[in-house]
N, C-alpha and C positions, 0 to 999 in steps of 0.2 A: 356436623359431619367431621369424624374423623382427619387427620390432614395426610393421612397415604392414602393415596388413590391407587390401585391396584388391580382395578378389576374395569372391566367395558361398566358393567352396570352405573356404577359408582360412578365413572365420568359423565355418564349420561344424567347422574342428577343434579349435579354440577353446576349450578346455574353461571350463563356467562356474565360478565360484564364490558361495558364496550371496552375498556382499556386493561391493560395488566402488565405487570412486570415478569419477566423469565430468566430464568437461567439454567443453563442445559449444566449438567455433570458427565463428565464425560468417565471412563469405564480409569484411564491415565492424562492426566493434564500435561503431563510434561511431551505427550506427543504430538506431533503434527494433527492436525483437526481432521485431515483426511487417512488420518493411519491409526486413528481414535473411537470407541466404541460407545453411543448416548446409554449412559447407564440410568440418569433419573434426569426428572423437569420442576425443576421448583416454578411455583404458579403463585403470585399475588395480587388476587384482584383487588386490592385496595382497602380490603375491611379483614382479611385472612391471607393467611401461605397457607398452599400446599404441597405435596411430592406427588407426582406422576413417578410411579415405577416403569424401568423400559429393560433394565437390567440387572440386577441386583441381588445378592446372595441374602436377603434377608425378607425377601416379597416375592410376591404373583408378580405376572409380566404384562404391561397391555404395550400394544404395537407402536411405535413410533409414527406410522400412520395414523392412528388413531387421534394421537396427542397433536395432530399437525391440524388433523379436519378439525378440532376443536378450539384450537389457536388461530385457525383461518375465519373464525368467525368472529373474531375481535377485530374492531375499528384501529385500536392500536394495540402493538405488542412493544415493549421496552425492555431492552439488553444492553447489559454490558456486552461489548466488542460485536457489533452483529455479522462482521466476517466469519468470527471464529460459529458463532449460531448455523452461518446460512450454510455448511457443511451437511448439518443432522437434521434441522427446521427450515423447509424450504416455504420463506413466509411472505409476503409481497407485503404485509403492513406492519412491518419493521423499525422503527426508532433508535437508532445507538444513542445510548449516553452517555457515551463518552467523545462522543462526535460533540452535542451539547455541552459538557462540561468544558471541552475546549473554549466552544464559541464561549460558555458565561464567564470561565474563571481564566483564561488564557492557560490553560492547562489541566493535564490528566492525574489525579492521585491514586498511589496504591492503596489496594483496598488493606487492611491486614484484618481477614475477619477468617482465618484457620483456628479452629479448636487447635485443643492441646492434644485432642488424639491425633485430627489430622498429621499436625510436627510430629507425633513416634511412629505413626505408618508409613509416613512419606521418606522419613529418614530408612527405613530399613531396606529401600529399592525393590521394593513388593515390584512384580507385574502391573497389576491392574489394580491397582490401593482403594482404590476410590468404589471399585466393586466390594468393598470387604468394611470400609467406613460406614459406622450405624447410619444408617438414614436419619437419625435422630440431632447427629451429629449435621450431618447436613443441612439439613433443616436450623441449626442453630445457626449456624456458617452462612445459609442463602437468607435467614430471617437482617444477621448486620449486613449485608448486601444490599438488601433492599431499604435498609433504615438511615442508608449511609447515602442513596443515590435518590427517594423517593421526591426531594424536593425539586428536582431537575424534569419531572415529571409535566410535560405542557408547557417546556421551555424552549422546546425545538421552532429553529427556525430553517429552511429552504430545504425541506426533507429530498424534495426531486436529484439534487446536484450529490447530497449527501450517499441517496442508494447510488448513484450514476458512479462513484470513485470507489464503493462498497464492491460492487459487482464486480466490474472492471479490473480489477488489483486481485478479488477471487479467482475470476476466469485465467489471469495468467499466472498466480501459484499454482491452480488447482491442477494444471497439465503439465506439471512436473519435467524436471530433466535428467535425462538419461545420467548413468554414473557408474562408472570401476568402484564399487563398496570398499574391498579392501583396500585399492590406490586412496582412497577416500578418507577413511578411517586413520591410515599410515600418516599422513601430509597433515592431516590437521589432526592429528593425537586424539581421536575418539576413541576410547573401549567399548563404546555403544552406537551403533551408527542407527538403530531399527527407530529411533525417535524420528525421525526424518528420511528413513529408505524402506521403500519395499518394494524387492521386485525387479532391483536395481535402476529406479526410479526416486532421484531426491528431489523432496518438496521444500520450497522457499515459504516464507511468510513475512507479510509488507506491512509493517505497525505503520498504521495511518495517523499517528495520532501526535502531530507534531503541529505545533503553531503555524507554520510557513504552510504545511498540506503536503511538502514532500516527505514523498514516504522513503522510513529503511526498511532495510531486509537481512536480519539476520538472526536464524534460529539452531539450536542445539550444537552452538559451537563454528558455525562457518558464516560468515558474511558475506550473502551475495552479490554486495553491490561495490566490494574491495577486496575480490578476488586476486588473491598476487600474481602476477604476472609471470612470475620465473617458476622454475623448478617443476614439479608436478602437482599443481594446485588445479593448472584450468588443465589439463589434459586427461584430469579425470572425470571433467564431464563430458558426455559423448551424445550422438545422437540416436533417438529411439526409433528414426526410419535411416536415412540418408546421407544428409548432411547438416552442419550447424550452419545456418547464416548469420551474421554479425550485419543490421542497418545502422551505421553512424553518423548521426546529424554533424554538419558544417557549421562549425562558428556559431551552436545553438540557443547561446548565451545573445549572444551581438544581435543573431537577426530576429528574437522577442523583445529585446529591449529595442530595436528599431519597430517593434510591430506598436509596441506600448507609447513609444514617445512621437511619432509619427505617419498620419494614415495618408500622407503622400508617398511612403516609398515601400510597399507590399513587396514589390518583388528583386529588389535592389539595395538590400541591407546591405553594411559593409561586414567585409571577411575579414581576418586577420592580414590579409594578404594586402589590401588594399587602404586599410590603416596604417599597412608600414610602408607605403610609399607614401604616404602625408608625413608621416612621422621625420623620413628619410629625404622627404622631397624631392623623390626622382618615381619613372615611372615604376608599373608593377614589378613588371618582366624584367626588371635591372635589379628590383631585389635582390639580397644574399641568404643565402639561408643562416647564416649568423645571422645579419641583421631580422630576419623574420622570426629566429627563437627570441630574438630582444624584443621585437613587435609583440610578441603575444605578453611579454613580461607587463610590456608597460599598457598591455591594453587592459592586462587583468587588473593592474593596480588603480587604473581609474575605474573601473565597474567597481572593484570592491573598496576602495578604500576616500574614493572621489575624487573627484574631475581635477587636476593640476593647471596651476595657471597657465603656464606653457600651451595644453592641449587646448584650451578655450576655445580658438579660433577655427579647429575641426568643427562641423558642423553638426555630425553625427554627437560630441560629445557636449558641445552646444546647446542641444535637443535635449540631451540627456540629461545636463543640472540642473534646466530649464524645469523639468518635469519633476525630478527632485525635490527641488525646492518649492513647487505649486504642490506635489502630494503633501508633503509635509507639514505645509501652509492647512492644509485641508483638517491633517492629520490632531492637529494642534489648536484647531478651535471647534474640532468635535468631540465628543466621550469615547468616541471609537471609530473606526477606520476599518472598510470592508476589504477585502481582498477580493480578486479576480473571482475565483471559486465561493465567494458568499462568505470565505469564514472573517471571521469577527477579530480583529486586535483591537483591546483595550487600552484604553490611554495609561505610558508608563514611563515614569522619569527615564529608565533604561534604554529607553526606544532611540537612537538617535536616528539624522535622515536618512540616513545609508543606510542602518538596520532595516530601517520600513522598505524601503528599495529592494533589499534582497528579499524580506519576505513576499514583496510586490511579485520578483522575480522568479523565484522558486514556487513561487503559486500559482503564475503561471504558467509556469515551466509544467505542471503539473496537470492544471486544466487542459495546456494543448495535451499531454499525453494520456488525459482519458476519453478527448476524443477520439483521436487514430486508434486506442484499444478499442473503441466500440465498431467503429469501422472495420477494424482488421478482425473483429470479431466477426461480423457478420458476411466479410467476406472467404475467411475458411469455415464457417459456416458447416460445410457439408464435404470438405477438403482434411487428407490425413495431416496437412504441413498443420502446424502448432506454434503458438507465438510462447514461448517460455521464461525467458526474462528481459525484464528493463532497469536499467541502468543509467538512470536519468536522460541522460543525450545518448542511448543506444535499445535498441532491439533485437533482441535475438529468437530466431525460429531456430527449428527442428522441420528439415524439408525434405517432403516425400518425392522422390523423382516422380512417382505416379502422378502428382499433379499437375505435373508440366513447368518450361519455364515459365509460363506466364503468367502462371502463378507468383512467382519472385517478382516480375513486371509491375503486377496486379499490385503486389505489397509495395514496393518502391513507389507507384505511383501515388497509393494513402499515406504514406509518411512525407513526401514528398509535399503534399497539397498547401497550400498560402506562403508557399516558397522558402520550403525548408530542404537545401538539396542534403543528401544521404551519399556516403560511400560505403562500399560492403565487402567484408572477406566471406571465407567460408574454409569448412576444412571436417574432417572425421575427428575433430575434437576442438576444445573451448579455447585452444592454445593458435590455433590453426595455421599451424606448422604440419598436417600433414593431410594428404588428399586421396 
């Protein structure tokens, strides 16, 4: 068989096999995934590639439904990036591997598998490039793709936790945040904003693909997870019913590292506030607010840099070396060391105990927040408020008065749960300075 698929017919003689590799083509890559058109499906069961035509100035068309009931019929499908897939291909038997290349190599490589046409289309800021690139090309492009990734093929391991951070991280790009375009464009020097706006709706996107498991988020020029604070950066995001809420966890650092080193004190982590009257050795409530900007200094320095003799005798920090030092121990007489979330660090002269610690940290840090997204998923559910960005230790909706306060309640109380408490602003924009 020919390798363009083109026609219903044609796919239907197709024969499956249980597994396959894909890769979607999208109409412009340089766009947000949900403001992106599926123009072709590269397909390789294992002994051939082929091209599924969906859009493309050079072919017949078959439906993008089509190419999905055929893909759903495979035991597995393999992708590179399968967030950026689960936009066009809504697949339940899913594999990233690049989630796996994580786990086997402790890292992600680029691919570099563009023809030389691809580099003279892309460079002249065509529209839709990739609608105009020979399929032939393509096809040469998705053949080093798959030559470059097929050994990773049956290397995956804890597929369940894998889709559960997949979803979860789609669900809250995919509902987008309100936005002033031109405020937009102006503050961060964009002469093209439509890569990431439409409709006055900007879409984020979370690369999951970092050692530790927490994710960034920054696409076509703005980073949404270091948003400047001044000037009109955040004031030009707004909200698309109501109001913006802001939930900010307390001391969210301190009270996982009390969840990780101790299952005696669930609901009694210490706060910043209550380390600097150890520190200070007087009660809370006598603290100064200098001395508590100094508390948070020296608490950060032992969390990230390690526990000071001085601090020893705190018990909280106590707990802390203690576990340090027994992970480490662990770390140090295996080939590898799991993280919270399942993923995998390889053993590496580089590693030192604190390094493992923070990746300890931020991966859990991580695992708690794709619980509460699933929760908070399922309880706006059927509610217009939207949960829109996360910002490590923060949350932020888009709240419809239509849903009530109890709605805000509702949410407070899931972030909230195994005693993480939250404080919250709110305001008619991201700056929330005004109401």
């Amino acid at each position: 068989m020919y390798y363009i698929i083109e026609k219903s017919e044609q796919l239907a003689r197709l024969e499956k096999s249980d597994t396959a590799f894909v890769q979607l083509i999208v109409s412009n890559y340089t766009y947000h995934p949900k403001l992106s058109k599926p123009s072709l499906v590269y397909y390789n069961n294992g002994e051939k590639g082929y091209i599924f035509a969906i859009d493309h100035s050079e072919s017949f068309s078959l439906s993008i439904s089509e190419v999905i009931e055929f893909l759903s019929a495979h035991t597995k499908i393999y992708v590179i990036d399968a967030k950026f897939h689960s936009y066009h291909l809504d697949l339940k038997n899913v594999v990233d591997l690049n989630l796996v290349m994580l786990d086997s190599n402790n890292d992600v490589k680029e691919y570099n598998c563009d023809t030389q046409f691809h580099r003279h289309i892309y460079q002249k800021g065509i529209e839709n490039p990739d609608r105009i690139v020979p399929i032939s090309k393509h096809y040469e492009k998705c053949e080093c793709f798959y030559d470059q990734i097929k050994y990773l093929i049956g290397l995956e391991v804890d597929q369940a936790y894998n889709n559960r951070i997949l979803d979860a991280y789609q669900y809250v790009e995919s509902n987008g945040i309100g936005v002033k375009e031109e405020q937009l464009r102006k503050v961060y020097g964009l002469s093209n904003s439509s890569r990431l706006v439409r409709e006055s709706v900007a879409y984020s996107y979370y690369n999951l693909y970092n050692l530790t498991g927490r994710p960034t988020n920054s696409f076509a020029g703005v980073n949404f997870l270091a948003i400047p604070k001044d000037g009109d950066y955040r004031s030009c995001f707004i909200p698309k019913n109501d109001f913006l809420v802001d939930f900010d966890f307390d001391s969210y650092h301190l009270r996982l590292i009390a969840k990780l080193v101790s299952e005696t004190q669930p609901n009694s982590e210490p706060t910043h506030k209550m380390l600097a009257s150890q520190y200070y050795n007087k009660p809370e409530n006598e603290v100064t607010e200098e001395e508590y900007k100094q508390a948070k200094t020296i608490t950060f320095r032992q969390l990230y840099g390690g526990v000071e003799e001085q601090y020893k005798h705190i018990e909280f920090f106590s707990s802390m070396h203690n576990f340090i030092e027994a992970e480490f121990k662990k770390y140090k007489v295996q080939s590898s060391y799991v993280l919270p979330t399942g993923r995998i660090v390889k053993k590496h002269s580089s590693i030192t105990k604190y390094k493992l610690f923070n990746y300890i940290l931020q991966n859990l840090e991580t695992k708690t927040n794709v619980e509460k997204i699933e929760k908070i998923k399922r309880y706006l559910l059927h509610k217009k408020t939207q949960l829109i960005l996360i910002t490590y230790d923060a949350f932020t909706f888009d709240f419809s008065i239509q849903d009530g306060k109890d709605t805000l309640l509702g949410i407070k109380s899931i972030l909230e749960e195994d005693g993480f408490p939250t404080k919250h602003t709110h305001g008619k924009d991201y700056s929330f300075t005004t109401y």
